[in-house]
C-alpha positions, 0 to 999 in steps of 0.5 A: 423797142421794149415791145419787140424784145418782149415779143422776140423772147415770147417767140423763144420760150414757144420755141423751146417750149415746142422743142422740149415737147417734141423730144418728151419721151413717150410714156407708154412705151416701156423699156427694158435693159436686158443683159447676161451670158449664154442663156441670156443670149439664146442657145435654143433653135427657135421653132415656128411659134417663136419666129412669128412675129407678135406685132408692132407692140413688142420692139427690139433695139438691135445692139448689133446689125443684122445684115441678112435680117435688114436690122440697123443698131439703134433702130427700133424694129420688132422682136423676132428671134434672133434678139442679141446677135444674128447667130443667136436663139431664142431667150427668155426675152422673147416671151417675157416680151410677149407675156408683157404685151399679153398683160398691159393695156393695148396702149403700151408698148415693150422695147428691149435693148439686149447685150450678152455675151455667152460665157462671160463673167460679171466683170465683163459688164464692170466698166473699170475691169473691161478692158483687162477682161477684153485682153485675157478673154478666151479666143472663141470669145473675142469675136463677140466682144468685138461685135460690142466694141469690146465693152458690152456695158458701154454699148448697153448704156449709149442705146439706153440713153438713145432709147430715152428719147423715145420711152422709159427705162422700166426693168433690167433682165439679167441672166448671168452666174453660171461662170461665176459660180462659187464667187462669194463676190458675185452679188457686189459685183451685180450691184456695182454694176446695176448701180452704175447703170442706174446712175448713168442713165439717171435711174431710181432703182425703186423705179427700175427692179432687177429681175434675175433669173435662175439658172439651169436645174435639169432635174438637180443636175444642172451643171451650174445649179449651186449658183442658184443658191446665190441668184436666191440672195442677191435680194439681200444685196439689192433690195429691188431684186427679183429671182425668177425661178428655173424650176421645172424649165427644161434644158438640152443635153448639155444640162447647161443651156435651156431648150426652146420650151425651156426659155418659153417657161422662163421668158414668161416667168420673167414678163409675169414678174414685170407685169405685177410689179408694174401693177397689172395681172400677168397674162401669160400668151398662147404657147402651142403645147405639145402633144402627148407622145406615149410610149409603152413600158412594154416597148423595146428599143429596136435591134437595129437602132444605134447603140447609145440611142433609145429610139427607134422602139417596138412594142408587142403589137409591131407598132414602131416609135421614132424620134427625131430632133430637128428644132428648126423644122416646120414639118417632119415626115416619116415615111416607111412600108409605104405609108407616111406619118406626119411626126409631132413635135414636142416643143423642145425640138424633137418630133415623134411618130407612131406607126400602125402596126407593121409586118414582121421582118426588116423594112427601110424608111425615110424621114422627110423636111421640106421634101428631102429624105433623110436618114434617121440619125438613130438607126443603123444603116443599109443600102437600099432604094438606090442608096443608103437607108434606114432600116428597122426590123421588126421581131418575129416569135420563134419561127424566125430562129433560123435566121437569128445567131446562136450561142453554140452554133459555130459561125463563118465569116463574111469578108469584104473582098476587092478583086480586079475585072478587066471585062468591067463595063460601062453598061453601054457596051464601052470599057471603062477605066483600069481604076474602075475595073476593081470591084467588090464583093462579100464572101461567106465562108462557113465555120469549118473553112479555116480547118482543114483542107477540103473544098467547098461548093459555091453559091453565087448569090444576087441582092435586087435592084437598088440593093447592093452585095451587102444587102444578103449579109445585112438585111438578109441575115444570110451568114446565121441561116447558112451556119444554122443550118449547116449546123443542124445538118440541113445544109452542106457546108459552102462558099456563099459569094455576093456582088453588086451585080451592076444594079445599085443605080436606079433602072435606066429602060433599056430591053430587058427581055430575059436572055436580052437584058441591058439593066445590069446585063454588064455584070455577066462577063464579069462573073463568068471571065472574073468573078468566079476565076477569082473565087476558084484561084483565091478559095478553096472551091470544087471548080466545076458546074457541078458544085456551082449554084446561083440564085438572086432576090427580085432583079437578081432573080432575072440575072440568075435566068439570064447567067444560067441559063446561057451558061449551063457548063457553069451552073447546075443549081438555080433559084429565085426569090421573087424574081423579076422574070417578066414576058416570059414564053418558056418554049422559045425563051433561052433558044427553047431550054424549057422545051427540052424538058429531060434535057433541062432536068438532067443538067439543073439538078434544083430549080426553086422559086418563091414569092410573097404571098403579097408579092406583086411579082408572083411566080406562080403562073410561071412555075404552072408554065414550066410544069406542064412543060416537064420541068422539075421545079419547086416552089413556095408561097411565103405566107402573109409577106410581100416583096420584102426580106422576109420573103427573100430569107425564108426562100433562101433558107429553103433553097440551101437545104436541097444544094450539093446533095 
């Protein structure tokens, strides 16, 4: 009987013995409690070399779920962006992980349990003051208080206790002070709660320093920056304190949170700290580093940038400088006269791009993420490409003054107009509704207009395909070439009037010989039935053929053929600017009108054409065509310009000087 007893409780002690074995924590595997407010929660977008995952060395122990992510609480994972919560950014515990796993030997491991909570006080994380903090606490605030049960210290604590089971506890990270700044208490309160900490996880506090961090700078702007004249003494109050410094990191707007680079700098500042005093040499991990995007002191912020941005810019060689921010981006793409720019980031989430020089003028452009154009949110923006666009003009010398506003020249007005077109259609032939049949269209008036009593003729002026009637008036600049050369004599004065033409959709096929159009042919009643009876009962216009022109920009340049040509008791003045008349047989086109040369002559008092002289569409073979057929036709080549506004405002501003006179 004595043998069996002897026996049984052998067996026991083996038992227990094997038991305690197998719960013994691993103690290679080194833990660290990470708490605080925003800045120790995340506020930057984390960027591609933070979502990569550093491998199975560097562990989070979620303190919340993460569903979309499949991270349960209290399950050991590995640490990616977000750590604190699913909304969460990147934090200084994201490379203050990895610069641990750069430094140990391969045989260590680094787990955080991460708790924060942005905008709290140091009395949320203070047991005995939880709950009446929990009650007072603002509304944008309960939500994450609810996601730690109302009490971030008790979640803190239960993890931590299970993480013992699997590795020790060697650091706590806190970034926290910012709304406790000017509290002559604050470092009692940090150590009331470390040492309670300590003390429920059965901690020495020799074995287990506090690291805390800095807070913003920015530079000496930092909206919080007195309270780093105390993070600086808490080592007075906890002798196994540690600041991490701030200085030098960088921050968003905002002055108050760190941005990605910003954390990065920090969170490795953090991980070089934990590394010596755990005995080993900080190995700080790769951080790709942005590239260096330089911007000449002789560059300009572009006319047609937003007020209140810096970019886009020009410098004297017309090459452009755009910036963008988009930290979550993989790839941006600037996309502008018809060559794309890979943009580089900065590693605080902006991207930049320089252009080759560009051509002189206005030109639209597009920015790009994952084959999706955008606008630049820094520039003005205009219709064009079938949609709204950015723009940029780049500035000519002198010779561009003609186009430009001057002090002392009287100014028209542009105005924006709505009027009703009951011979609106579809473009299909069909009716369309009565709340259809209210249009829009953009009238210039000159300086003198509002006066006197006199009349003025009218030019009828057409924008191109995928433009709409502001284009003339916003990329063409029209209103200061007409008061410009009105002013100086070159130009009588007139009504300028500008629609949509019905080609702001994109061309949808069709016949679209000249005289047989079905792309924008359904704006052709619309001026002769509504538009211009509109213009000669609301304005004071000469309502006859005679002080009535029309002219039109690319696809308006066909509609101009089209109008006049089949209405010449409405019109006797006519132009193009790299107008779009293709296949044209000028003896049959428009029953013969070209072939009646006097005819012709004696009714249409100017015909005037231009293009660019790196124009795909060239009107030079047809102005050859009309001339040896007797018609009078003007003509000219813009130098060094393609299809372009440029071309199109140096036309018009040629055209104008020989109407109405």
């Amino acid at each position: 009987m004595r043998a069996i007893k002897s026996l049984l409780a052998a067996l026991l002690l083996a038992a227990v013995a094997t038991g305690t074995q197998a719960a013994t924590p691993d103690e290679n595997f080194y833990i660290f409690l990470c708490f605080g407010q925003s800045n120790m929660e995340g506020a930057a977008r984390p960027e591609a070399q933070d979502l990569a995952s550093p491998g199975p060395r560097f562990l989070l122990m979620p303190a919340v779920d993460f569903p979309d992510q499949g991270r349960k609480m209290g399950e050991w994972c590995e640490a990616t962006p977000p750590l604190c919560r699913p909304n969460n950014g990147l934090t200084p515990a994201d490379w203050f992980g990895r610069t641990l796993v750069a430094s140990l030997p391969q045989d260590k491991k680094v787990g955080v349990i991460h708790v924060a909570i942005g905008g709290i006080k140091i009395e949320g994380f203070m047991p005995d003051q939880i709950a009446e903090y929990a009650k007072t606490a603002p509304s944008w605030m309960k939500g994450m208080l609810e996601a730690y049960g109302n009490n971030p210290y008790e979640r803190l604590v239960t993890l931590a206790r299970k993480a013992q089971k699997d590795g020790v506890i060697k650091g706590v990270l806190m970034h926290q002070g910012e709304s406790n700044t000017g509290d002559p208490e604050w470092a009692n309160k940090v150590q009331q709660v470390y040492d309670r900490l300590l003390g429920d996880l059965g901690l020495k506090p020799e074995e287990v320093p506090l690291l805390a961090g800095e807070v913003v700078q920015a530079d000496g702007h930092g909206q919080c920056i007195a309270m780093n004249k105390q993070i600086d003494e808490l080592p007075k109050t906890i002798h196994t304190a540690q600041v991490i410094s701030s200085t030098g990191c960088t921050s968003g707007a905002d002055n108050l949170h760190f941005d990605a680079a910003g954390y990065r700098e920090l969170g490795c500042r953090y991980g070089e700290m934990m590394a010596r005093l755990l005995g080993y040499e900080p190995v700080r991990p790769h951080i790709e580093q942005p590239k260096q995007f330089e911007v000449p002191a002789d560059a300009v912020t572009a006319e047609t940038t937003i007020p209140g941005n810096e970019f886009p810019k020009v410098d004297p060689q017309h090459r452009a400088y755009f910036k963008v921010s988009a930290p979550e981006a993989r790839k941006v793409v600037l996309d502008i006269c018809s060559k794309k720019y890979d943009m580089q980031r900065d590693g605080r989430g902006n991207w930049f791009a320089v252009t080759d020089p560009l051509p002189v003028g206005f030109h639209y452009y597009f920015m790009n993420i994952g084959g999706v154009n955008f606008i630049d949110p820094a520039t003005e923006t205009f219709f064009g490409c079938n949609r709204e666009a950015g723009g940029i003009e780049i500035p000519e010398g002198p010779e561009g003054d003609y186009y430009r506003p001057h002090e002392g020249v009287p100014h028209g007005q542009v105005r924006s107009i709505y009027y009703y077109a009951p011979h609106s259609q579809m473009g299909n032939g069909k009716s369309v509704g009565s709340q259809s049949k209210w249009r829009h269209a953009m009238v210039y008036t000159p300086a003198d207009y509002e006066k006197g009593k006199k009349r003025y003729p009218v030019l009828y002026l057409q924008h191109g395909m995928g433009e709409d009637e502001t284009g003339w008036s916003t990329q063409g600049r029209m209103q200061h070439i007409m008061d410009n050369a009105i002013a100086s004599g070159q130009a009588v004065p007139m009504i300028v009037v500008m629609e949509s033409g019905d080609i702001k959709a994109p061309f949808g096929g069709g016949n679209n010989r000249q005289g047989f159009s079905d792309y924008g042919a359904s704006f052709y009643p619309v001026l002769i039935e509504d538009l211009i009876p509109y213009i000669d009962s609301n304005f004071r216009t000469h309502a006859d053929r005679e002080h009535r022109a029309m002219a039109g920009l690319s696809w308006g340049g066909h509609q101009t053929f089209d109008v006049v040509l089949q209405n010449l008791d409405k019109f006797a003045w006519m132009g193009t600017f790299s107008g779009a008349i293709f296949g044209l047989d000028p003896k049959t086109a428009y029953d013969g009108v070209f072939s009646r040369a006097d005819e012709f002559n004696r009714r249409i008092h100017y015909l005037y054409m231009n293009w660019g002289e790196q124009d795909f569409i060239k009107g030079g073979p047809l102005v050859e065509q009309l001339r040896q057929l007797g018609i009078k036709v003007d003509a000219a080549e813009s130098a060094g310009t393609a299809h372009e506004w440029l071309t199109w405002r140096r036309g018009l501003h040629e055209f104008i000087q020989h109407l109405f006179k």
